[in-house]
mmCIF file of the N, C-alpha and C atoms, coordinates in Angstrom:
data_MODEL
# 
_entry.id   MODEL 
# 
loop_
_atom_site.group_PDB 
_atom_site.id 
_atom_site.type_symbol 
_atom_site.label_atom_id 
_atom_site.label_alt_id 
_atom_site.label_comp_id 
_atom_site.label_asym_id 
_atom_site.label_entity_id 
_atom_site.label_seq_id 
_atom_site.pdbx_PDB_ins_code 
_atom_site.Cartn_x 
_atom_site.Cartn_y 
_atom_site.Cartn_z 
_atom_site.occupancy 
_atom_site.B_iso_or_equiv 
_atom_site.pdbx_formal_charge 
_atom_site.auth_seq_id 
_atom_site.auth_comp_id 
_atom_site.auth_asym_id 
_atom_site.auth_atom_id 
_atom_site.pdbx_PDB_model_num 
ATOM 1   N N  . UNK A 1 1  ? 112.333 97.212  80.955  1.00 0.00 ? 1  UNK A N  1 
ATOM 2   C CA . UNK A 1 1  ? 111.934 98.455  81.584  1.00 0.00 ? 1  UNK A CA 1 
ATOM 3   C C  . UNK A 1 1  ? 110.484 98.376  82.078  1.00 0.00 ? 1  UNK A C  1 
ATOM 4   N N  . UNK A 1 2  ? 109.408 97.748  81.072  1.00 0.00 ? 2  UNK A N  1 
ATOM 5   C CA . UNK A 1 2  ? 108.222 97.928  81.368  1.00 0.00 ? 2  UNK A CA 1 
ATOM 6   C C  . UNK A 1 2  ? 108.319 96.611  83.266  1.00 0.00 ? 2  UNK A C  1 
ATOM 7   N N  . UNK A 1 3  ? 108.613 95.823  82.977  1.00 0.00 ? 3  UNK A N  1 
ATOM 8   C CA . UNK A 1 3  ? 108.558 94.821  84.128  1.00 0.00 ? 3  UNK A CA 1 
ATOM 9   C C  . UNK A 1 3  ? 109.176 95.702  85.429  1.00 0.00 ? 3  UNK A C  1 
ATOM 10  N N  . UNK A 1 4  ? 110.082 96.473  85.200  1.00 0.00 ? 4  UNK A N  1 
ATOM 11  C CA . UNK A 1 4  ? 110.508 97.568  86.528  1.00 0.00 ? 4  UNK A CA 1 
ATOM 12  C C  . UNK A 1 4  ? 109.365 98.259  86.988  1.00 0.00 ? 4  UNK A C  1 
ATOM 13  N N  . UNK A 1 5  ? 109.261 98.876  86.189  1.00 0.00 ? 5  UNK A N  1 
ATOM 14  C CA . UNK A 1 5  ? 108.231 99.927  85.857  1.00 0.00 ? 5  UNK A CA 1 
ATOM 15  C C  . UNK A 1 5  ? 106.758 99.430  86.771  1.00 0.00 ? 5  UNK A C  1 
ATOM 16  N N  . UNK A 1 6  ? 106.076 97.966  86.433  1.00 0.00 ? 6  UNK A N  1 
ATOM 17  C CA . UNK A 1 6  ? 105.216 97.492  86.878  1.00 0.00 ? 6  UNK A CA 1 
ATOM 18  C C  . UNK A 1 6  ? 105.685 96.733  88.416  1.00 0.00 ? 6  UNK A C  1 
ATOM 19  N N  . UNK A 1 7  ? 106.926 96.366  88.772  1.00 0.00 ? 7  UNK A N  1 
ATOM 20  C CA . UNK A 1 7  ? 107.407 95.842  89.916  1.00 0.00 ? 7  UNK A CA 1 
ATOM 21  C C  . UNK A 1 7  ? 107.339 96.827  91.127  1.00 0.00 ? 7  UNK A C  1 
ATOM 22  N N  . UNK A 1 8  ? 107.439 98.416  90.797  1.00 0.00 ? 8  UNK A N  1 
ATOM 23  C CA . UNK A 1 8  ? 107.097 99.504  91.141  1.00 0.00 ? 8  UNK A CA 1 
ATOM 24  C C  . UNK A 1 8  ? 105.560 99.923  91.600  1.00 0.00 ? 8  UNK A C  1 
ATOM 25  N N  . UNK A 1 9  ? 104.871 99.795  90.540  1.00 0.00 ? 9  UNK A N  1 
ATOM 26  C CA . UNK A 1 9  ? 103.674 100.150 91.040  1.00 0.00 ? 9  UNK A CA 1 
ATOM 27  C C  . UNK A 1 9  ? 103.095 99.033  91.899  1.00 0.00 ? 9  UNK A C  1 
ATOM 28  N N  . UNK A 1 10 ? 103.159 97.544  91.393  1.00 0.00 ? 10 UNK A N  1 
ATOM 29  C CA . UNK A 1 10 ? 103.267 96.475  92.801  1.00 0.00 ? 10 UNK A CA 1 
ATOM 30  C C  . UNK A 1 10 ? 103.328 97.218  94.351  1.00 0.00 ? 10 UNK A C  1 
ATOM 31  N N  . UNK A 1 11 ? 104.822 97.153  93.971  1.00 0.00 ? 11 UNK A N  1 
ATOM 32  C CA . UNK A 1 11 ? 105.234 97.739  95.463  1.00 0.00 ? 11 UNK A CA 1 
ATOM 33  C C  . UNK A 1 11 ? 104.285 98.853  96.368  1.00 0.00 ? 11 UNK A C  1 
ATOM 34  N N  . UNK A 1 12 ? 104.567 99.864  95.308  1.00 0.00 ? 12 UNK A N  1 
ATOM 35  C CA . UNK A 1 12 ? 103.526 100.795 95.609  1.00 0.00 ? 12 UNK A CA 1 
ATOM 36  C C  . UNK A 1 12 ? 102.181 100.122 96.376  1.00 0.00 ? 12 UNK A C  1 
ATOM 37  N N  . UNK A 1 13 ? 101.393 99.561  95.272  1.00 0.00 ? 13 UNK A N  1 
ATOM 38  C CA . UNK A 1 13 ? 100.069 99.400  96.184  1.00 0.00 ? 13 UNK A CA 1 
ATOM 39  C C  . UNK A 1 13 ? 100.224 98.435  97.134  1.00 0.00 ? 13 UNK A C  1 
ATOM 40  N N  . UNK A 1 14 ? 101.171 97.717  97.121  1.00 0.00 ? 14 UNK A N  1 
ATOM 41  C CA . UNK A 1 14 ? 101.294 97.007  98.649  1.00 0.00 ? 14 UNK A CA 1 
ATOM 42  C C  . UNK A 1 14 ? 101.466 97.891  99.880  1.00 0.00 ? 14 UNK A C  1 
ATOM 43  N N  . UNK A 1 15 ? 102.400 98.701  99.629  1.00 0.00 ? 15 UNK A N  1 
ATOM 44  C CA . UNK A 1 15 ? 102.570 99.588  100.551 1.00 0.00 ? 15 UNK A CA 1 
ATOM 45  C C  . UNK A 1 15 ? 101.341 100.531 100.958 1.00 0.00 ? 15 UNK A C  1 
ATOM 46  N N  . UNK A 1 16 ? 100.524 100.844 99.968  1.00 0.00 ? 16 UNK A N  1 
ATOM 47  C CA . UNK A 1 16 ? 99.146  101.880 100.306 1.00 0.00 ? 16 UNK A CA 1 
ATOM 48  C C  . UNK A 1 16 ? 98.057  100.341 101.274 1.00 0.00 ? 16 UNK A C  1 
ATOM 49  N N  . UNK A 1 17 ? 98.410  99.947  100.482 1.00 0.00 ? 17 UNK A N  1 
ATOM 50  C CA . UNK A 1 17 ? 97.492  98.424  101.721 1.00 0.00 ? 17 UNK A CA 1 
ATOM 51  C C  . UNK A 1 17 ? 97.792  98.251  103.155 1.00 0.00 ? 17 UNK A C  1 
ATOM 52  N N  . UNK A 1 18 ? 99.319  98.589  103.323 1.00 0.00 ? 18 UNK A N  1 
ATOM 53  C CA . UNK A 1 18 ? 99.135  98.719  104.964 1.00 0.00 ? 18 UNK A CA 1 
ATOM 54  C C  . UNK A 1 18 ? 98.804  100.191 105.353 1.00 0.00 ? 18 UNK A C  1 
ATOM 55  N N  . UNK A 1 19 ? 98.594  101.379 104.881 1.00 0.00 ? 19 UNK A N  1 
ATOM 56  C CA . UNK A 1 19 ? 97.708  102.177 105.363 1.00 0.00 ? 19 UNK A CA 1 
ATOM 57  C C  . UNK A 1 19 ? 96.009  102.621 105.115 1.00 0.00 ? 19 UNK A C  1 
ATOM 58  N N  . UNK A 1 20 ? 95.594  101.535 103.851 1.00 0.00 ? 20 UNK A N  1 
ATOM 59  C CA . UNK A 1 20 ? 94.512  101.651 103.332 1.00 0.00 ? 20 UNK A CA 1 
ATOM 60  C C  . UNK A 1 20 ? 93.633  101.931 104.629 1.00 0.00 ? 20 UNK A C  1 
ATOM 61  N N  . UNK A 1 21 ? 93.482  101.194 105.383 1.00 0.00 ? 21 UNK A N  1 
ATOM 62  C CA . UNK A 1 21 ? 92.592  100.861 106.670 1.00 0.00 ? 21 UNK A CA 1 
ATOM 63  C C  . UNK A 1 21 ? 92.467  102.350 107.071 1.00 0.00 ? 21 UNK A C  1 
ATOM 64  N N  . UNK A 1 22 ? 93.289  102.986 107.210 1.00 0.00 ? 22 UNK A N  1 
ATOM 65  C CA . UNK A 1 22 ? 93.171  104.747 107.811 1.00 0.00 ? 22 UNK A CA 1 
ATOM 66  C C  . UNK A 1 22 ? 92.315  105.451 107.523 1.00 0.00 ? 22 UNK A C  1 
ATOM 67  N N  . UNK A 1 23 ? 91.885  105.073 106.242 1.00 0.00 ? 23 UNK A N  1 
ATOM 68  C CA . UNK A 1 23 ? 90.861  106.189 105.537 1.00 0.00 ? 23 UNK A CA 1 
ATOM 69  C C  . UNK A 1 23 ? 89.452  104.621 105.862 1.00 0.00 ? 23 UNK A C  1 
ATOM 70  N N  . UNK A 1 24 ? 88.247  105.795 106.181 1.00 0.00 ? 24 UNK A N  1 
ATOM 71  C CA . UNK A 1 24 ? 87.118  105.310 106.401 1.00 0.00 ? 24 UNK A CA 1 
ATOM 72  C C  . UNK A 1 24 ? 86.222  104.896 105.230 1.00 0.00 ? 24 UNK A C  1 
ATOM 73  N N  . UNK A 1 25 ? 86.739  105.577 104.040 1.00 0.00 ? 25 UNK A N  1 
ATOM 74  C CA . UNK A 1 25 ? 85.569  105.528 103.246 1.00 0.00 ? 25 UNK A CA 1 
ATOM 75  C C  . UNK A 1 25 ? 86.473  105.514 102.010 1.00 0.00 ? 25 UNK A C  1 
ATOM 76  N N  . UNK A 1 26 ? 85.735  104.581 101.268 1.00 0.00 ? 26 UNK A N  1 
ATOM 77  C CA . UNK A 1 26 ? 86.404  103.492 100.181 1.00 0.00 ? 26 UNK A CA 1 
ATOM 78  C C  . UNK A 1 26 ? 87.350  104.849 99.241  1.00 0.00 ? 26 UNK A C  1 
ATOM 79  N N  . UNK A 1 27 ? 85.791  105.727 98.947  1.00 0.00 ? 27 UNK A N  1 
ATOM 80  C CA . UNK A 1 27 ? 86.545  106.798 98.047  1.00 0.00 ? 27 UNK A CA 1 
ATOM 81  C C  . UNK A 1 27 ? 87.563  107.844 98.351  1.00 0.00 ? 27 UNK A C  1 
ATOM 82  N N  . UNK A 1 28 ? 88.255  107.580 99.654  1.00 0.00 ? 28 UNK A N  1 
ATOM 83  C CA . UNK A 1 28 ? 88.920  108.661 99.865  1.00 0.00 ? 28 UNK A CA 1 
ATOM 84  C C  . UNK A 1 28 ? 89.849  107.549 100.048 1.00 0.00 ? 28 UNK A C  1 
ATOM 85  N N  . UNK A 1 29 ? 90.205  105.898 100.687 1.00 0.00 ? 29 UNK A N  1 
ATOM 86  C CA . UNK A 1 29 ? 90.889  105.294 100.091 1.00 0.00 ? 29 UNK A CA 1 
ATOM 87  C C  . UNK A 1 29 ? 91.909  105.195 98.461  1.00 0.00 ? 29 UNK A C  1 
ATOM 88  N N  . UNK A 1 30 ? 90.843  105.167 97.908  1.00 0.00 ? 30 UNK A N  1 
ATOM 89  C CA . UNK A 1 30 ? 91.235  105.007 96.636  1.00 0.00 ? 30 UNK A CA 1 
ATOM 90  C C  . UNK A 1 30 ? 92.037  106.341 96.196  1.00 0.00 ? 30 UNK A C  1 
ATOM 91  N N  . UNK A 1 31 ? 91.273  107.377 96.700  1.00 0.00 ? 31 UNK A N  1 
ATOM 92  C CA . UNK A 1 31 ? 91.988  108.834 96.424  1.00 0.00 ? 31 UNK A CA 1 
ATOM 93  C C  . UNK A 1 31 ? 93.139  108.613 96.916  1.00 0.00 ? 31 UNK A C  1 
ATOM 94  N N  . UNK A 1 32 ? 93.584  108.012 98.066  1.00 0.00 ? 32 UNK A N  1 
ATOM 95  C CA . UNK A 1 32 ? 95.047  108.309 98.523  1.00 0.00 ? 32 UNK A CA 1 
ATOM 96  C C  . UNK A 1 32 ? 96.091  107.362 97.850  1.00 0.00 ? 32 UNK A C  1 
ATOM 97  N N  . UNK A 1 33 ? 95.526  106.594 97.635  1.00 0.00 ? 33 UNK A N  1 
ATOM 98  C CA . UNK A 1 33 ? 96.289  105.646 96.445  1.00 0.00 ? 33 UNK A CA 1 
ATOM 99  C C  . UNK A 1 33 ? 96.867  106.605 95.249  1.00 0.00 ? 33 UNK A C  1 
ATOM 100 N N  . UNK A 1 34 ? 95.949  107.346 94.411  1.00 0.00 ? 34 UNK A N  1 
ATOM 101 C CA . UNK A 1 34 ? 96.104  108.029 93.355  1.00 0.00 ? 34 UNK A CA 1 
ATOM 102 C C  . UNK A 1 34 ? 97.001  109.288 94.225  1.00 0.00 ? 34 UNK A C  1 
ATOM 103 N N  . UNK A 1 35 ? 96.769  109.448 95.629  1.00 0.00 ? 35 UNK A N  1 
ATOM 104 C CA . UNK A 1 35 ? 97.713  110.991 95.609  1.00 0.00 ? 35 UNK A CA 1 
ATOM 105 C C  . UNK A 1 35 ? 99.137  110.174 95.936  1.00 0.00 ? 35 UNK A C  1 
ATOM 106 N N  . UNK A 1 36 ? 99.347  109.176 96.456  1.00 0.00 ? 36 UNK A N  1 
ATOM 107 C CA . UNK A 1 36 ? 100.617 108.413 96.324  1.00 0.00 ? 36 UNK A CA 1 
ATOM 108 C C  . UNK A 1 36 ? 101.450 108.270 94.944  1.00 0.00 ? 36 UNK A C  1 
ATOM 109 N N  . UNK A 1 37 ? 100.246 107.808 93.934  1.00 0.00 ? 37 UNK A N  1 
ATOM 110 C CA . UNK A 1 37 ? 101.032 108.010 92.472  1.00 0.00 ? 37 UNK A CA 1 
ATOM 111 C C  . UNK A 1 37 ? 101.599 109.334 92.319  1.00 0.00 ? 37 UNK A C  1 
ATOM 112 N N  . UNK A 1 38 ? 100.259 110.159 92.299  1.00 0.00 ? 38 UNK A N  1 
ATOM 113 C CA . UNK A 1 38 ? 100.936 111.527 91.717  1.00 0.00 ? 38 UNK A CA 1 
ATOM 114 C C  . UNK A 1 38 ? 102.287 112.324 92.407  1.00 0.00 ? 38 UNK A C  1 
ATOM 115 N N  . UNK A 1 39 ? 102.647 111.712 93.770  1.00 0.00 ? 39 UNK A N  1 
ATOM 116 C CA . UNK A 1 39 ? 103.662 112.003 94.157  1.00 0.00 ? 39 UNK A CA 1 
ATOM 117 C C  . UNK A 1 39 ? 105.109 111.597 93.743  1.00 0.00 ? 39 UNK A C  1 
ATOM 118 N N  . UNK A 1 40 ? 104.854 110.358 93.230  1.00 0.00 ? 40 UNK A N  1 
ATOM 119 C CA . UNK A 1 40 ? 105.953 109.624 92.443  1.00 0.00 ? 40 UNK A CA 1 
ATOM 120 C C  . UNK A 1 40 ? 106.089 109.782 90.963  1.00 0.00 ? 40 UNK A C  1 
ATOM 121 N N  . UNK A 1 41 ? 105.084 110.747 90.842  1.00 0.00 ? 41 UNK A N  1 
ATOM 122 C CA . UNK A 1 41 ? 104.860 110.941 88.998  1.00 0.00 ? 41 UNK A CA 1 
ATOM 123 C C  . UNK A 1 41 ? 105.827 112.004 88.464  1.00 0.00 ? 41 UNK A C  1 
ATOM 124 N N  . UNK A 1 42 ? 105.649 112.214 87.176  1.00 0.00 ? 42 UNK A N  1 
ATOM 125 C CA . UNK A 1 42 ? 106.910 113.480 86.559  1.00 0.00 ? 42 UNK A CA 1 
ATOM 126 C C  . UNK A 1 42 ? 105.983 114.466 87.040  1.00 0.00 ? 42 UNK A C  1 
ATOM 127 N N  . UNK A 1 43 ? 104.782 115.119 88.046  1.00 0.00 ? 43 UNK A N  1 
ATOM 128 C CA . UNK A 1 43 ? 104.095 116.087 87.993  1.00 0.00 ? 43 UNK A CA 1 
ATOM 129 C C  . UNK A 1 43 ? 105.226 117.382 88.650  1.00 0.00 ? 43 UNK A C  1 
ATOM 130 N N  . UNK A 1 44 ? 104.874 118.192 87.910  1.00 0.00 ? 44 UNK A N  1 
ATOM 131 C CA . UNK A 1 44 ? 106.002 119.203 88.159  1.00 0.00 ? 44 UNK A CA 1 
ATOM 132 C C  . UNK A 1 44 ? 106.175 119.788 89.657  1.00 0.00 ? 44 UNK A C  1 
ATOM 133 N N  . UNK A 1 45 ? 104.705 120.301 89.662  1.00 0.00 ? 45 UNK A N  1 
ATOM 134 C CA . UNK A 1 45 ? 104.655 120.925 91.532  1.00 0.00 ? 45 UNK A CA 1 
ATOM 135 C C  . UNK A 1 45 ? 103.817 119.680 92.172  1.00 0.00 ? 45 UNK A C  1 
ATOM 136 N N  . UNK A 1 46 ? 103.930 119.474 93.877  1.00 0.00 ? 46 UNK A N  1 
ATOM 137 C CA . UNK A 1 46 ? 103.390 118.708 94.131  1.00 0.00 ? 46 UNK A CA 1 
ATOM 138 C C  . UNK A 1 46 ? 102.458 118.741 95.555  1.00 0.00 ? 46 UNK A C  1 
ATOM 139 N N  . UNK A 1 47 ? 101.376 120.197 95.119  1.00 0.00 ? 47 UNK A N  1 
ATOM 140 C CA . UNK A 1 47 ? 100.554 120.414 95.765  1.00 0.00 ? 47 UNK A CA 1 
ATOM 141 C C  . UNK A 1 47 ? 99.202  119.898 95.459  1.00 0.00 ? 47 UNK A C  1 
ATOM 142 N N  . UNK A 1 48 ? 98.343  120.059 96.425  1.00 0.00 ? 48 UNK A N  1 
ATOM 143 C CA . UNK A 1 48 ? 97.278  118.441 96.360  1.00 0.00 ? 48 UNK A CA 1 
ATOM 144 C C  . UNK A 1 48 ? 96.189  119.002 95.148  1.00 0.00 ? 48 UNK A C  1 
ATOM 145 N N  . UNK A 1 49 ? 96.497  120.123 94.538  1.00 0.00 ? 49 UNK A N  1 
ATOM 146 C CA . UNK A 1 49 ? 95.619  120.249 93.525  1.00 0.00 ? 49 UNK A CA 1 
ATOM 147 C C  . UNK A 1 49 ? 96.052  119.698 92.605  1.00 0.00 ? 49 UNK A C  1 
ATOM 148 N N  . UNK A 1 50 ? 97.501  119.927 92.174  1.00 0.00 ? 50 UNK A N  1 
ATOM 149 C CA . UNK A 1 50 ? 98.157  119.511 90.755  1.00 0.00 ? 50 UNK A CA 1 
ATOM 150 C C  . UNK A 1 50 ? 98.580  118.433 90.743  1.00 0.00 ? 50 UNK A C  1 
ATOM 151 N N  . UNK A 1 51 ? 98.514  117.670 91.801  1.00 0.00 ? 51 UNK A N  1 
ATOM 152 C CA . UNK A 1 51 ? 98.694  116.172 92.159  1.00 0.00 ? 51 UNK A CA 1 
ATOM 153 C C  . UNK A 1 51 ? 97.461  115.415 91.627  1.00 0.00 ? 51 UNK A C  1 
ATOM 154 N N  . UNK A 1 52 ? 96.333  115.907 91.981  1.00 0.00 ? 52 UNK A N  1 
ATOM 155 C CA . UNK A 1 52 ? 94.861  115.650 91.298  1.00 0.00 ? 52 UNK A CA 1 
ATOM 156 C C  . UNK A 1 52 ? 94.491  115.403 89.868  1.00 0.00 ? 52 UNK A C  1 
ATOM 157 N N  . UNK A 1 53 ? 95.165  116.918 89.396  1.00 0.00 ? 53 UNK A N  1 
ATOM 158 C CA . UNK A 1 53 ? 94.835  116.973 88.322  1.00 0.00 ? 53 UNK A CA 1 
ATOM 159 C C  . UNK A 1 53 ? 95.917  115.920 87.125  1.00 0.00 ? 53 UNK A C  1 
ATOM 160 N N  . UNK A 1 54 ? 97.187  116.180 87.990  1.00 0.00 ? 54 UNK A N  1 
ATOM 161 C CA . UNK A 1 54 ? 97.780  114.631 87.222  1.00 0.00 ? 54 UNK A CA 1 
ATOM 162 C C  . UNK A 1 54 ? 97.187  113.561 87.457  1.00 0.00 ? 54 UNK A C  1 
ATOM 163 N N  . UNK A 1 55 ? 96.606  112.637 88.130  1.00 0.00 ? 55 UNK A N  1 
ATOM 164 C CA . UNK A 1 55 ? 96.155  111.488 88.590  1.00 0.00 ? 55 UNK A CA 1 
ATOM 165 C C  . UNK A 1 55 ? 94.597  111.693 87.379  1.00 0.00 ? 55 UNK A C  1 
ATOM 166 N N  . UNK A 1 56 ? 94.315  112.597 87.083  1.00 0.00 ? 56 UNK A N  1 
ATOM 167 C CA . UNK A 1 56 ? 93.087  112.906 86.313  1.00 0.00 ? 56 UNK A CA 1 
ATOM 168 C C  . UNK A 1 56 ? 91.507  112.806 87.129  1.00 0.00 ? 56 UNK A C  1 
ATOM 169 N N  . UNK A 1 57 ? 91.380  113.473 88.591  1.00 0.00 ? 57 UNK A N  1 
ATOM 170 C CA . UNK A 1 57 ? 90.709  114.220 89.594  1.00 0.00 ? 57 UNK A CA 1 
ATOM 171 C C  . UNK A 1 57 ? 90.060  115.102 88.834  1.00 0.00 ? 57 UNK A C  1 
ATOM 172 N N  . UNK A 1 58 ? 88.789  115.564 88.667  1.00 0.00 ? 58 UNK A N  1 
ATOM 173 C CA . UNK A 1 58 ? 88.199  116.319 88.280  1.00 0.00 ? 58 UNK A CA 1 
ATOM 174 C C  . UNK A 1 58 ? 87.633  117.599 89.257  1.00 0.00 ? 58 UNK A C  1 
ATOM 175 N N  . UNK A 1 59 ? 88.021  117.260 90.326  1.00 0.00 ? 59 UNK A N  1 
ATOM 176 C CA . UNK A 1 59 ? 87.631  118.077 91.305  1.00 0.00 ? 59 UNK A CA 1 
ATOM 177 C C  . UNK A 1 59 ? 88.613  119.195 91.981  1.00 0.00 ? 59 UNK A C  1 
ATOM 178 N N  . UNK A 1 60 ? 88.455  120.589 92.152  1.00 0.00 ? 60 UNK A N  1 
ATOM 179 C CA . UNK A 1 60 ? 89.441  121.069 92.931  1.00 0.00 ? 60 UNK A CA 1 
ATOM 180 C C  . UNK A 1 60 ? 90.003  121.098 93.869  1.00 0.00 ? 60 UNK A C  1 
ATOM 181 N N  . UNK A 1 61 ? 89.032  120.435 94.823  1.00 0.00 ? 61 UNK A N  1 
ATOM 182 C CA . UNK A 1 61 ? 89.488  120.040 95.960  1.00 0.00 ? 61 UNK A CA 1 
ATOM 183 C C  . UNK A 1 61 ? 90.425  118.484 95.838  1.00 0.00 ? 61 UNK A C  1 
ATOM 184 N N  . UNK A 1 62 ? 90.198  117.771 94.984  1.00 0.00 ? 62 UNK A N  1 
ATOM 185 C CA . UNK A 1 62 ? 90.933  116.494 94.590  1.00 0.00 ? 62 UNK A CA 1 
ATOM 186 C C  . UNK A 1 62 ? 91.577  115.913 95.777  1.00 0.00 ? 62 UNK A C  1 
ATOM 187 N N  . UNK A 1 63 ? 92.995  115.796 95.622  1.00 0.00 ? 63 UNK A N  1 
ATOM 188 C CA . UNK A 1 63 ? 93.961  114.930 96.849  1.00 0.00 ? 63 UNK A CA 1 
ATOM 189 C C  . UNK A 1 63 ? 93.683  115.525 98.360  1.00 0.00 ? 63 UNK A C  1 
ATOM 190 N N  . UNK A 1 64 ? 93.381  116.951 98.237  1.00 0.00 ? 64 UNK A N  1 
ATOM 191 C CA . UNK A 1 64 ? 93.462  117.654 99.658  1.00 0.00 ? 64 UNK A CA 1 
ATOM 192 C C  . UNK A 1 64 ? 92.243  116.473 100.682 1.00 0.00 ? 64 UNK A C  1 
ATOM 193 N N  . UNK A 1 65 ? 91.185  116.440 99.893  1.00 0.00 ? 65 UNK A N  1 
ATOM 194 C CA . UNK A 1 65 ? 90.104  115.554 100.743 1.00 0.00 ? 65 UNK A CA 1 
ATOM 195 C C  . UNK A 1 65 ? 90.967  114.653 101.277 1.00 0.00 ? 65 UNK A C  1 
ATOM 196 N N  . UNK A 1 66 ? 91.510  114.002 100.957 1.00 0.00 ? 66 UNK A N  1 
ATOM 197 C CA . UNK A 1 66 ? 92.527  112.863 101.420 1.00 0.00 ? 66 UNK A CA 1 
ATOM 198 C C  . UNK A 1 66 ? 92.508  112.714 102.739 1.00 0.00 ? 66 UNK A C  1 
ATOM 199 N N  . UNK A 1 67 ? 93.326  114.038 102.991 1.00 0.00 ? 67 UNK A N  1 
ATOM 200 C CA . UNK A 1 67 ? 93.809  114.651 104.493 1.00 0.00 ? 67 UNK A CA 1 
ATOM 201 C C  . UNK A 1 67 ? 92.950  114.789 105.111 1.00 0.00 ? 67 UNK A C  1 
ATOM 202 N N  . UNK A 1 68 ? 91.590  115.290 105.129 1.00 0.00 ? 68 UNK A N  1 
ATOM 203 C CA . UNK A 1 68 ? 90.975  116.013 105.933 1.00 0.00 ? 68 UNK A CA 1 
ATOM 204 C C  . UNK A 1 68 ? 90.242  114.966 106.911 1.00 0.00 ? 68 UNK A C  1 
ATOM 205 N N  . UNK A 1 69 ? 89.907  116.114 108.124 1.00 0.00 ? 69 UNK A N  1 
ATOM 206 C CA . UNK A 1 69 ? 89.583  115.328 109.717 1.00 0.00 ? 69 UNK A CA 1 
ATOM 207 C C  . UNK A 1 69 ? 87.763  115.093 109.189 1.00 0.00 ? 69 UNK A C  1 
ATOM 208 N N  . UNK A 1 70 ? 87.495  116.180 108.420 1.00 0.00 ? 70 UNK A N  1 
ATOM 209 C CA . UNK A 1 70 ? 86.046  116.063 109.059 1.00 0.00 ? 70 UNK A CA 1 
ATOM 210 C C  . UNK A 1 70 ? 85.262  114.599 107.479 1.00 0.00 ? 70 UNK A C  1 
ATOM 211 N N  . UNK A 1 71 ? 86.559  114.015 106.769 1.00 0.00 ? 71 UNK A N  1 
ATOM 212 C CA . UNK A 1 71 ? 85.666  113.235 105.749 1.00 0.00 ? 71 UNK A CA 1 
ATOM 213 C C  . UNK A 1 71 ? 85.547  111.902 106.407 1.00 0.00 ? 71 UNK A C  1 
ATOM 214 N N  . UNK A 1 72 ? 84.907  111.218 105.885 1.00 0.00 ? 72 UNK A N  1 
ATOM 215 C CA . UNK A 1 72 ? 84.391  110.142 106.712 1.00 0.00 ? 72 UNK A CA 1 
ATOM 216 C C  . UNK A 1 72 ? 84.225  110.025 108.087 1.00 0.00 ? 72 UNK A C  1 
ATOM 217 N N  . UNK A 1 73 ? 84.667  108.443 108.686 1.00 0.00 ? 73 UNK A N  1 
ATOM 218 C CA . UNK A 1 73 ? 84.465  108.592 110.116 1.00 0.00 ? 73 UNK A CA 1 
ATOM 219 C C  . UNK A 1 73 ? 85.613  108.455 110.749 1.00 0.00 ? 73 UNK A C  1 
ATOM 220 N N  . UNK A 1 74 ? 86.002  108.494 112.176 1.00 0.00 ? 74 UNK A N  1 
ATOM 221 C CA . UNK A 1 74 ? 86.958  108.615 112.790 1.00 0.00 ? 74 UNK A CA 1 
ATOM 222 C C  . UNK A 1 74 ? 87.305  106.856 112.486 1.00 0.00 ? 74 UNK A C  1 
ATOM 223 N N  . UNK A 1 75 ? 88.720  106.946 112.685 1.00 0.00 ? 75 UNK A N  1 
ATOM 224 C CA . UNK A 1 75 ? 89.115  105.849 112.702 1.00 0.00 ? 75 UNK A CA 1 
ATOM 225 C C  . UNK A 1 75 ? 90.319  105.155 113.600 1.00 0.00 ? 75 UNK A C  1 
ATOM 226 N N  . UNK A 1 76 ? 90.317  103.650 114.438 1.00 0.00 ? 76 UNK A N  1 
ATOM 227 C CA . UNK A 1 76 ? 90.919  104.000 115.155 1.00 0.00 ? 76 UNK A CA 1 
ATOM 228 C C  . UNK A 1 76 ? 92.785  103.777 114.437 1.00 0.00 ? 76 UNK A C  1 
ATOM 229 N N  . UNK A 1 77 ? 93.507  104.546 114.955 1.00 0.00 ? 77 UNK A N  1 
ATOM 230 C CA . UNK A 1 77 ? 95.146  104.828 114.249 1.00 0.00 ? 77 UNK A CA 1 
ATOM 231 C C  . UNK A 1 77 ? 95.653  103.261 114.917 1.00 0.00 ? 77 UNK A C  1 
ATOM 232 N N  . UNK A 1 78 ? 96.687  102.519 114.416 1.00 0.00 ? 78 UNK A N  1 
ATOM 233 C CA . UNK A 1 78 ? 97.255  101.503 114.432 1.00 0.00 ? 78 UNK A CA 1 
ATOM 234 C C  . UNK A 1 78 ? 98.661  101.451 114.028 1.00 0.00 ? 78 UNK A C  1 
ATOM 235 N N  . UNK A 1 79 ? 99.488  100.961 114.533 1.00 0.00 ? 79 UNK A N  1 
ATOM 236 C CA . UNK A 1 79 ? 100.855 101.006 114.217 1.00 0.00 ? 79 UNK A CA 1 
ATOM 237 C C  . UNK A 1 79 ? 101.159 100.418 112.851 1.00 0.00 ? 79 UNK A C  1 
ATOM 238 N N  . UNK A 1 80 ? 101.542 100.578 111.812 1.00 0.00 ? 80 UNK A N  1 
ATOM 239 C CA . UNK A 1 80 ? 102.166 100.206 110.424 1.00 0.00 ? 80 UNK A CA 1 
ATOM 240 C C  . UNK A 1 80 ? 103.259 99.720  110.232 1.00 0.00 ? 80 UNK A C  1 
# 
């Protein structure tokens, strides 16, 4: 189970690697990684606060930064 389990999260961050490049700035990278987990997690609702706060985000704004136009810098979009 545990070897599934870890063959999974593999996958996972391979897959956040071909969109890593999207996000400009390392820490909102990494944030979208963690809002990818919390989407696949037992978290009950899966709005970008309580997605946060599962991933263990200390912030209220947490996963939402993710999304947003005005964090970092523009970047140019590329086919995946």
């Amino acid at each position: 189970m545990e070897e599934t389990i870890r063959g999974w999260k593999d996958e996972l961050v391979r897959a956040h690697e071909r969109i890593a490049d999207l996000f400009a700035r390392s820490e909102v990278r990494e944030r979208s990684l963690a809002y990818l987990e919390g989407l696949l997690s037992g978290c009950e609702r899966k709005n970008s606060w309580q997605v946060a706060e599962w991933v263990g985000m200390h912030r209220h704004t947490g996963c939402s930064i993710c999304w947003s136009v005005r964090v970092g810098t523009p970047v140019q979009h590329r086919r995946v």
